[in-house]
N, C-alpha and C positions, 0 to 999 in steps of 0.2 A: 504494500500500500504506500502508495506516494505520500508525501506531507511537505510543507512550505520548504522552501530553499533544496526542493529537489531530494532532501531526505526520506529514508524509508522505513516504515516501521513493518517490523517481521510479521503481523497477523495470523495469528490462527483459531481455529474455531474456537477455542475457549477464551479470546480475547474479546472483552466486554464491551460490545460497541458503545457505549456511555460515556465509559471511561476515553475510547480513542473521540468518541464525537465531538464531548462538552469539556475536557481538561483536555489532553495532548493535543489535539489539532489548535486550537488557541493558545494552549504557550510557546507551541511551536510557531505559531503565527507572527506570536510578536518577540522573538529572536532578532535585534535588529541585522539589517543584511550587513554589518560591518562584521558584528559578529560574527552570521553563521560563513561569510566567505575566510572570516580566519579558521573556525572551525574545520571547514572544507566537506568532503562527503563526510554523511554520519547517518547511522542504522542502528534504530532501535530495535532490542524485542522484550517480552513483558511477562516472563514467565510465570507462574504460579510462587515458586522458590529456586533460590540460588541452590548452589554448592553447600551451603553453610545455610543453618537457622540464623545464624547470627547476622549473613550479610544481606542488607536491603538492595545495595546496587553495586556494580563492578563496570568498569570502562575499562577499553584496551585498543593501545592505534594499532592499526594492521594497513599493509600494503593496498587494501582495497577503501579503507579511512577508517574513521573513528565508529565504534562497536560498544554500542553502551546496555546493559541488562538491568532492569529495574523487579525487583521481587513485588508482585500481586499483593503477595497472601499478608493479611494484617495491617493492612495500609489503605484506609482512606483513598479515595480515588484523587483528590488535589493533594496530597502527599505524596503518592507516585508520578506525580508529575511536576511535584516541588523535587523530588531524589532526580531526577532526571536534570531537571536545571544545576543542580547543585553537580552532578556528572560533568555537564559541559564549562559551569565555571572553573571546574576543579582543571579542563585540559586546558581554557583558557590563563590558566598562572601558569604553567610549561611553557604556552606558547608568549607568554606577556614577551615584548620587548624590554630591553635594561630600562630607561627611560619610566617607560612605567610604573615598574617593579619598584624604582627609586622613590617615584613619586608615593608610590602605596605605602610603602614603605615608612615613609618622611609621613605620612597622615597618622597610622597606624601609631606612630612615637609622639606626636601630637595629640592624640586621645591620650594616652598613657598618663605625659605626663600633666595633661590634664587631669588627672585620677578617673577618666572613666573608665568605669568598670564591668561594664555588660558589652553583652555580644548579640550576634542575630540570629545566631542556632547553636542549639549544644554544643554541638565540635568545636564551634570558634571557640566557644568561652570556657569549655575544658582546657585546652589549648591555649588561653589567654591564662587560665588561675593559676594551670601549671609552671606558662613563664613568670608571673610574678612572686610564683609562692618562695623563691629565696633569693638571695643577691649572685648566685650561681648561676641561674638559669637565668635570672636575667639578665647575666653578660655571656649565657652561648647564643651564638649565631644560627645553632641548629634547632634549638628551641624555638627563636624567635622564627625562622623560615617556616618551622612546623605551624606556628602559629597565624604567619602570614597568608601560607596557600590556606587551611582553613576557613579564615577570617573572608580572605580574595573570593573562595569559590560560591559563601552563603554571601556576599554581597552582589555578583554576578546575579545570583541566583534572585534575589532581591531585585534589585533593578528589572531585569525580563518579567516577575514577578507585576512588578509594580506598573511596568505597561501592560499586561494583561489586563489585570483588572485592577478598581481601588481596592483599597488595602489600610490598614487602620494600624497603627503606630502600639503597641504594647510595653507598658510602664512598669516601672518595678528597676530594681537594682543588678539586674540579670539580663536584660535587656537593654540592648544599645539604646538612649536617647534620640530625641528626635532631631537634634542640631548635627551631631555627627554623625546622623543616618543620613541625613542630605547631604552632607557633604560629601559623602561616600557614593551615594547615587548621582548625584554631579559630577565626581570624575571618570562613574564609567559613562556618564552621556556624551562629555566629551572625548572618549577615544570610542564610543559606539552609542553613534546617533540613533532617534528611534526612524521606524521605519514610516512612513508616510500613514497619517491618520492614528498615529501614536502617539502621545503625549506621557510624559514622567510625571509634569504637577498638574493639575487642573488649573484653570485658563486664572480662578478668583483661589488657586492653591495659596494658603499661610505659611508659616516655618514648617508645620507640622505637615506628615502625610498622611492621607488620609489609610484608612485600609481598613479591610472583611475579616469579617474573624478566618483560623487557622484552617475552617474545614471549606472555605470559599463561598460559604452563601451570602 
């Protein structure tokens, strides 16, 4: 089955036309094209379960392109189609150029020493309490990278997110603020513009973005 930017998703009979009608065709839609032409060719399929109970999704580049598997079972249908976004962020920090990475980088140290303290998915902010939790990790380099591509792939995944549909800002000490949520989706709009009839903030948008609860209604 075809899908925007000439992408294919594997289909098979037990794939829930629902899930590919009203979530994957629409987040795939609004992928802006700067993106998906970095991405290049990419094939989804959407099995029941991985290898592992424990894994939700798995990407892998191969000679024909990028090859991403998103697990069915126990997931929400706007959750598997959040795991999927969260796949193509993850190849886009491989693919960043230095430039970028620097810039992310240089933002990322900017919140910090700001003391903010939340993140926009689990992983980030596992990955963020790890780095701060002694004065060791947070002078490795390895740590902080670990924390970067994290951080990089749930705000990716955020942004495409956030052209999809509106989307409602969630408060608490564990989640990113909304000042340096924008900032974050401002710099991926300027290295990937949205696609035509896509918009980041609404036209009368305040500081704050707006957003749907977690399960998309």
């Amino acid at each position: 089955m075809r899908l925007a930017h000439d992408w294919e998703l594997r289909e098979t009979s037990e794939t829930p036309k629902g899930l590919v009608r009203d979530f994957i065709r629409p987040a795939v839609r609004a992928v802006p094209g700067a993106m998906a032409v970095r991405l290049g060719s990419c094939r989804l399929s959407l099995p029941l379960r991985l290898g592992s109970p424990d894994l939700s999704s798995q990407w892998s580049e191969t000679e024909a392109g990028l090859e991403i598997a998103v697990a069915r079972a126990e997931m929400a249908p706007h959750d598997i189609a959040m795991e999927f976004l969260i796949c193509l962020g993850e190849t886009l920090w491989e693919r960043a150029a230095a430039p970028e990475l620097a810039s992310y980088l240089k933002l990322l140290q900017s919140e910090i020493d700001a003391g903010v303290t939340g993140e926009i998915d689990e992983e980030a902010l596992h990955e963020k309490e790890a780095l701060l939790s002694s004065r060791t990790l947070a002078r490795s380099r390895r740590q902080l990278e670990r924390y970067a591509r994290a951080s990089y792939a749930s705000t990716a995944a955020e942004y495409v997110h956030c052209l999809w549909h509106d989307v409602t800002v969630r408060s608490g000490p564990e989640y990113l603020p909304p000042v340096p949520l924008r900032r974050r989706l401002e710099l991926m709009e300027s290295w990937f513009s949205p696609n035509r009839g896509y918009r980041l903030f609404p036209t009368t948008a305040s500081a704050c973005v707006r957003l749907r609860n977690a399960t998309g209604n």
